[in-house]
Structure formats: C-alpha cells, structure tokens
Backbone as JSON, one array per atom type, in Angstrom:
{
  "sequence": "XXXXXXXXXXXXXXXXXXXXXXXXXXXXXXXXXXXXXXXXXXXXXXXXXXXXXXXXXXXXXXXXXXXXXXXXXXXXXXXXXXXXXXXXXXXXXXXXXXXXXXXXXXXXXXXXXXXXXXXXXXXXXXXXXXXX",
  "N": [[-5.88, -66.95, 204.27], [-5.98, -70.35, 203.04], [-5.06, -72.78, 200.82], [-5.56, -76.39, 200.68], [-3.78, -78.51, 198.08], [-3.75, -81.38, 195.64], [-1.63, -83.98, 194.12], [-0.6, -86.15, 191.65], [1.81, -88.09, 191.45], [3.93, -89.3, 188.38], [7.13, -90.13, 188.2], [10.07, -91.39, 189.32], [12.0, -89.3, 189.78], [10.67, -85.96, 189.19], [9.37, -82.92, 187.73], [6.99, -80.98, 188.44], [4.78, -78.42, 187.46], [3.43, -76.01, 188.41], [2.12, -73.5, 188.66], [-0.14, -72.55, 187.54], [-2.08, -73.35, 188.83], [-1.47, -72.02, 191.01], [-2.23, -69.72, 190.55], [-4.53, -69.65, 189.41], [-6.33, -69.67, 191.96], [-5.72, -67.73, 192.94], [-7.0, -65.87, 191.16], [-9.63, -67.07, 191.81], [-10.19, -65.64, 193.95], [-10.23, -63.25, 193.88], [-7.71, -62.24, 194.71], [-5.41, -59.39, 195.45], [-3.54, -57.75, 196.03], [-0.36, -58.93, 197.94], [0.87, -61.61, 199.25], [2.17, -65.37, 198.22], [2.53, -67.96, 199.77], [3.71, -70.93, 199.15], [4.15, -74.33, 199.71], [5.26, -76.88, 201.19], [4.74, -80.16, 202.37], [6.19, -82.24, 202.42], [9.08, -84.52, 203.22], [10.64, -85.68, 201.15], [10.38, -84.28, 199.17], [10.58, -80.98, 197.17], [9.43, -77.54, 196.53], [10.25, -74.85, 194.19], [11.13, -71.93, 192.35], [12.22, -72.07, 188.74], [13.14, -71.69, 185.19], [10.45, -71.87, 183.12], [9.94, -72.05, 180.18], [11.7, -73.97, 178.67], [12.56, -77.63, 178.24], [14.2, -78.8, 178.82], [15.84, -77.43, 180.92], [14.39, -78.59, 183.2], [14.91, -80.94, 182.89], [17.71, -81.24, 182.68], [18.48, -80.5, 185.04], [17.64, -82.8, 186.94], [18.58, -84.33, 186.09], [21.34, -83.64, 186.95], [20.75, -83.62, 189.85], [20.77, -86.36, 189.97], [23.33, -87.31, 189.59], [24.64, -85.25, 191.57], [23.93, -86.48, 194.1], [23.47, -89.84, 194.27], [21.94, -92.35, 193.92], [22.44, -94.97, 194.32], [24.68, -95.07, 196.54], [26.42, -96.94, 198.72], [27.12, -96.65, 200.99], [25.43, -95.15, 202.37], [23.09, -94.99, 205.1], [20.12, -95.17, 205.6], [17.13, -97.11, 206.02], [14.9, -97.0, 204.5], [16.12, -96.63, 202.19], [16.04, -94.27, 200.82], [17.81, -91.76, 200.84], [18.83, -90.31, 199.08], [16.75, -88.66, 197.74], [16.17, -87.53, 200.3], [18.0, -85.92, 199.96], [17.84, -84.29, 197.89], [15.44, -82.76, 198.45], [16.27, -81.19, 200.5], [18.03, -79.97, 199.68], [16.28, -77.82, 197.83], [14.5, -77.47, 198.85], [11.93, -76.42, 200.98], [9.73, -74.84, 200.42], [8.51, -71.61, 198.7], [8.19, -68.25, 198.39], [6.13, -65.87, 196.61], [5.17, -62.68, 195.33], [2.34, -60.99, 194.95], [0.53, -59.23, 192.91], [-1.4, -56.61, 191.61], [-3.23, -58.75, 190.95], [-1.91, -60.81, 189.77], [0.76, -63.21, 189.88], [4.08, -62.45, 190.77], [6.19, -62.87, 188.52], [9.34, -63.71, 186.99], [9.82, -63.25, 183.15], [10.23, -65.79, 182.26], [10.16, -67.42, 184.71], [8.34, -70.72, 186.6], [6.44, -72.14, 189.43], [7.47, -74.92, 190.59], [6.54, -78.04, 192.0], [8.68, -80.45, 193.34], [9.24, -83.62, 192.94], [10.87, -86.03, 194.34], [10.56, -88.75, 195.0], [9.41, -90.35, 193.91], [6.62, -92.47, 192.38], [4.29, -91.09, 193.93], [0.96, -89.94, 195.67], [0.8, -86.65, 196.49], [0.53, -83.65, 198.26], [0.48, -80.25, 198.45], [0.52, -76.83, 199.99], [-0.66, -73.53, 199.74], [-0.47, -70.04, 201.0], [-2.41, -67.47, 201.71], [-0.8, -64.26, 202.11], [-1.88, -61.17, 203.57]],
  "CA": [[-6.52, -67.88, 203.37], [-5.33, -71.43, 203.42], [-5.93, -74.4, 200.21], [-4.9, -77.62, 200.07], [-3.58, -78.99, 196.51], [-3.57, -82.88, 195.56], [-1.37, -84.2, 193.16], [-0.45, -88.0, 191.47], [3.3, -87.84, 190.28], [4.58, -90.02, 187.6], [8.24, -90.84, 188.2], [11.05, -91.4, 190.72], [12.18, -87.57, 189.69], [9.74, -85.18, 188.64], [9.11, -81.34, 188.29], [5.56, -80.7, 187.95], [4.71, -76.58, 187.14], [2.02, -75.85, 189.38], [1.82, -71.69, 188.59], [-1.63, -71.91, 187.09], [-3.0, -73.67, 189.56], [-2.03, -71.22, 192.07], [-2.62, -68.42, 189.67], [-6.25, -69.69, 189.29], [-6.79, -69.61, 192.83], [-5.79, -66.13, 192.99], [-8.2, -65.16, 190.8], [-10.69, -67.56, 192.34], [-10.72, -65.48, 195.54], [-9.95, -62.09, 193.71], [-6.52, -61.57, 195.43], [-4.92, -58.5, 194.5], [-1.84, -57.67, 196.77], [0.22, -59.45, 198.75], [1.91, -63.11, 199.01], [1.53, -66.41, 198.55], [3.57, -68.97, 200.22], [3.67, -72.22, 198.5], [4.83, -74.95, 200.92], [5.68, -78.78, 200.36], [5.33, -80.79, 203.89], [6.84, -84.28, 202.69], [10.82, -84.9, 203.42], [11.2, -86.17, 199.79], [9.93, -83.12, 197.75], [10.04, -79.56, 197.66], [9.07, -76.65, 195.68], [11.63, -74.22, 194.0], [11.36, -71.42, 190.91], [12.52, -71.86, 188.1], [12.87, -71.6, 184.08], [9.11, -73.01, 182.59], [10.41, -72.14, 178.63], [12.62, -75.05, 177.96], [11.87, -78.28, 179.26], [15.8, -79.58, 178.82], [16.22, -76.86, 182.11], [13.8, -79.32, 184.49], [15.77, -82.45, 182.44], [19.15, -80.94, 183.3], [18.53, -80.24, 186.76], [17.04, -83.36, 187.2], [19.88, -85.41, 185.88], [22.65, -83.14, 187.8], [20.95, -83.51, 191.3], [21.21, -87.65, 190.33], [24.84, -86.57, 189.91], [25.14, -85.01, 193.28], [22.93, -87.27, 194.79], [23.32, -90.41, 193.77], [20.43, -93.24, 194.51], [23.28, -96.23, 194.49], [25.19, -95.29, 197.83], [26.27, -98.17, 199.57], [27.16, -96.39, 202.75], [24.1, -94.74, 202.76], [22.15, -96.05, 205.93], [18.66, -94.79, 206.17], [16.62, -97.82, 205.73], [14.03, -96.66, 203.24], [16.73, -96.14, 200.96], [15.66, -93.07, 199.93], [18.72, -90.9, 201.41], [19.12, -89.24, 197.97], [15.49, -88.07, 197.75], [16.2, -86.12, 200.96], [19.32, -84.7, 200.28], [17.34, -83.12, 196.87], [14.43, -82.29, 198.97], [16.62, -80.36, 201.33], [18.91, -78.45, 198.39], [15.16, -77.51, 196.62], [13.59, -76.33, 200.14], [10.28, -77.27, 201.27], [8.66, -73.32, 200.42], [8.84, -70.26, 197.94], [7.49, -66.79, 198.72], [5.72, -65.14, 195.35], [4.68, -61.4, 195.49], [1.2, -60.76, 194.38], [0.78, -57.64, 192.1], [-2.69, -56.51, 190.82], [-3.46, -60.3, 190.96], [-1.03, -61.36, 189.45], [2.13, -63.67, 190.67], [5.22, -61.38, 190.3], [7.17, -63.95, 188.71], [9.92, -63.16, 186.03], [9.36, -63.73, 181.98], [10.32, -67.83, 182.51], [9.46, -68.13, 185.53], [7.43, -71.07, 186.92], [6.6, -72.97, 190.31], [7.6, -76.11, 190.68], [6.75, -78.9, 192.6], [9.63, -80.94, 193.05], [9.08, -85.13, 193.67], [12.5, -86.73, 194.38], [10.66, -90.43, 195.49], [7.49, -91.31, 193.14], [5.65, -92.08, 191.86], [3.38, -90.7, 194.9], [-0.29, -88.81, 196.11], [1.38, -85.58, 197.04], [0.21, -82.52, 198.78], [0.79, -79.01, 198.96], [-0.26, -75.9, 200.45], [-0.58, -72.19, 199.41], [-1.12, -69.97, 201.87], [-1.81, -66.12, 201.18], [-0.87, -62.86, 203.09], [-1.92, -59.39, 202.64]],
  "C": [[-5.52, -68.99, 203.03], [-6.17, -72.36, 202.18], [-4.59, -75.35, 200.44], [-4.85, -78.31, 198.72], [-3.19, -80.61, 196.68], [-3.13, -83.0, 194.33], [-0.91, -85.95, 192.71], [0.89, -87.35, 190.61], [3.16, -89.52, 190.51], [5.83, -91.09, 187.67], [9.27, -90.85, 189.42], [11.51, -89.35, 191.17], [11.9, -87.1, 189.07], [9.45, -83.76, 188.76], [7.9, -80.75, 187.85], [4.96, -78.98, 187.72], [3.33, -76.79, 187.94], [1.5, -74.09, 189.63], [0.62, -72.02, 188.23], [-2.23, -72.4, 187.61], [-3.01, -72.66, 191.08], [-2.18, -69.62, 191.54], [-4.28, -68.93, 189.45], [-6.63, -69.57, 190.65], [-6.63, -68.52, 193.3], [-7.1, -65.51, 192.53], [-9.26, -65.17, 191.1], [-11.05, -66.33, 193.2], [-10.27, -64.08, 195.37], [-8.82, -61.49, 195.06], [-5.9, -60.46, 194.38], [-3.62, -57.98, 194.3], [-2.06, -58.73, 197.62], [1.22, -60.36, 198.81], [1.62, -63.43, 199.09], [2.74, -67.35, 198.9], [3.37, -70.29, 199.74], [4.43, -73.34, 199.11], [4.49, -76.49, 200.51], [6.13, -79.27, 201.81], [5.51, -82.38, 203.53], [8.33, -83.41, 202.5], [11.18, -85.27, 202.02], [11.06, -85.66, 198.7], [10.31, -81.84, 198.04], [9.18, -78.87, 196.6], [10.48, -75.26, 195.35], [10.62, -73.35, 192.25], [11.91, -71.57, 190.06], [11.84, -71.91, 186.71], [11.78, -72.56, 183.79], [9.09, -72.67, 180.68], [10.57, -73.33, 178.15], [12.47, -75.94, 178.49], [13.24, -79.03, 179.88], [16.11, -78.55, 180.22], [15.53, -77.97, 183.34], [14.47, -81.07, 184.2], [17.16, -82.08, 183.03], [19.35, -80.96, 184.7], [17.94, -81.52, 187.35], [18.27, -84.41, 187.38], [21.07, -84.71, 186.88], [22.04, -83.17, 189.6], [20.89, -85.39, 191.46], [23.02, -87.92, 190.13], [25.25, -86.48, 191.27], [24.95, -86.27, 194.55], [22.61, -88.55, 194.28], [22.37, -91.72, 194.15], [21.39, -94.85, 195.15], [24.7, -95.85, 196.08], [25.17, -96.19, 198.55], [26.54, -97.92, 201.26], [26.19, -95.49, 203.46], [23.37, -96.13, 203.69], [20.74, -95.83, 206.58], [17.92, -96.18, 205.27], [15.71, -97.64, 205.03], [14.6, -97.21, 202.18], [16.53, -95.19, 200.13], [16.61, -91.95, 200.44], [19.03, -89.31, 200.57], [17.96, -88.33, 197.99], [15.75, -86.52, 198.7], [16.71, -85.13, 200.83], [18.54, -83.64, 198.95], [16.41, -82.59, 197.04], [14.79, -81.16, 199.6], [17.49, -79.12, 200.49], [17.8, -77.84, 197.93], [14.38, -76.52, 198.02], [12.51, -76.48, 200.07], [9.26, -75.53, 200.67], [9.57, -72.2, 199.36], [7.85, -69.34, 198.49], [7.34, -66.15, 197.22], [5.14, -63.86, 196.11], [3.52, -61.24, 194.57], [1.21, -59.29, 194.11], [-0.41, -57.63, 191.42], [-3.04, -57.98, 190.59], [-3.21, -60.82, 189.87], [0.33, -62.15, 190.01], [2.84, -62.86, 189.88], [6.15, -62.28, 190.01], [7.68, -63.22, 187.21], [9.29, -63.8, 184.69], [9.89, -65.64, 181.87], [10.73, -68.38, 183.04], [8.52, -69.4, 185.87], [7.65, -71.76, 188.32], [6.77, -73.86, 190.28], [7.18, -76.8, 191.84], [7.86, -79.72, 192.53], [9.54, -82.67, 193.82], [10.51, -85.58, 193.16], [12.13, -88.26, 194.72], [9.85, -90.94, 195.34], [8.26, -92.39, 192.87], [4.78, -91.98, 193.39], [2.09, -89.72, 194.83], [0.6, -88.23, 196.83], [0.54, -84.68, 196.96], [0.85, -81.24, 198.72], [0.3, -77.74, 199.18], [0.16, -74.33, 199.44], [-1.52, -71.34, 200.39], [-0.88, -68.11, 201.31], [-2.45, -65.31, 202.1], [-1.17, -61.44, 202.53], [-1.1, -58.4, 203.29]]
}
C-alpha cells in the first residue's frame, strides 16, 4: 500500500511534523502490524525523527545545519545556488522506517516525523509506503 502526500512549505528552512498525517492513514486503512516507510524524493529535503515537545529543538537544528552549511559560499559552484540545501538534505536522509504496533507508529514519548525543506518555500511531495 502506496499514498502520495502534498504539501506547501513556508520558508527557506522548515520542519513540518507530518506523524498525524501518517498516523491517520494508518487508521484509514486499519493497519495493524508492520512498517511504514516515509520517503522524500526531492534533492533539497528529507525526512528525519525527531523531538515534537519543544519547538526551540526544530529552531536549534535548524540554525546549526545554517552553521554547517552555510548558504553564502563563494566557492560553492552548483549553479542553482542551492549547494547548502543539498548538503542538509543529504545529512537528514531522504527516508525513515517506523514500526507499526497494534496500529499504532512505534515512535518514542517525543517523537515526531518530520519533513525536512532546506529550499522553500515549495509544493512538496512525499510518500509512505507500508509493509506487513
């Protein structure tokens, strides 16, 4: 079982929580066991777990991968100019694997999925794909 998800991000760097949308589609389709693979096919995003408590954890991490990754590289030579985007696309990883449990995602107490946009504001896609 295979959906496609459509989303409209906001800003250059963004971490959008996207658990209850694939926690409603669980339930949609009464999953009970198994996995769901959550997958991000653009070069300038991924998807990644983490803390959905505090919001200063998706601000921190946001600001420290424009740290690593900085947008003003002058010897950066990919003509876009979006070099940084990738490099935080490629540290974040295009896919997570969740464990389905009595249909439920097996995710820790503050836990959430993320989408991860490194080069909005963009219409972004992503999949969830689930195994039994």
């Amino acid at each position: 079982m295979l959906k496609k998800f459509t989303l409209q991000t906001n800003s250059r760097d963004e971490m959008l929580d996207v658990t209850h949308e694939v926690q409603q589609f669980i339930n949609e389709n009464k999953i009970t066991n198994g996995a769901a693979i959550v997958y991000c096919p653009h070069t300038t995003a991924g998807i990644t777990i983490n803390e959905n408590a505090d919001p200063d954890v998706k601000r921190d991490m946001l600001r420290r991968f424009d740290e690593v990754y900085p947008w003003d590289q002058k010897s950066d030579r990919h003509l876009e100019g979006n070099t940084a985007a990738h490099m935080k696309a490629s540290t974040v990883g295009p896919s997570q694997h969740v464990i389905i449990a009595d249909g439920s995602l097996l995710l820790g107490t503050w836990q959430g999925i993320y989408f991860c946009e490194f080069d909005g504001p963009r219409n972004r896609t992503f999949y969830v794909k689930f195994i039994s």
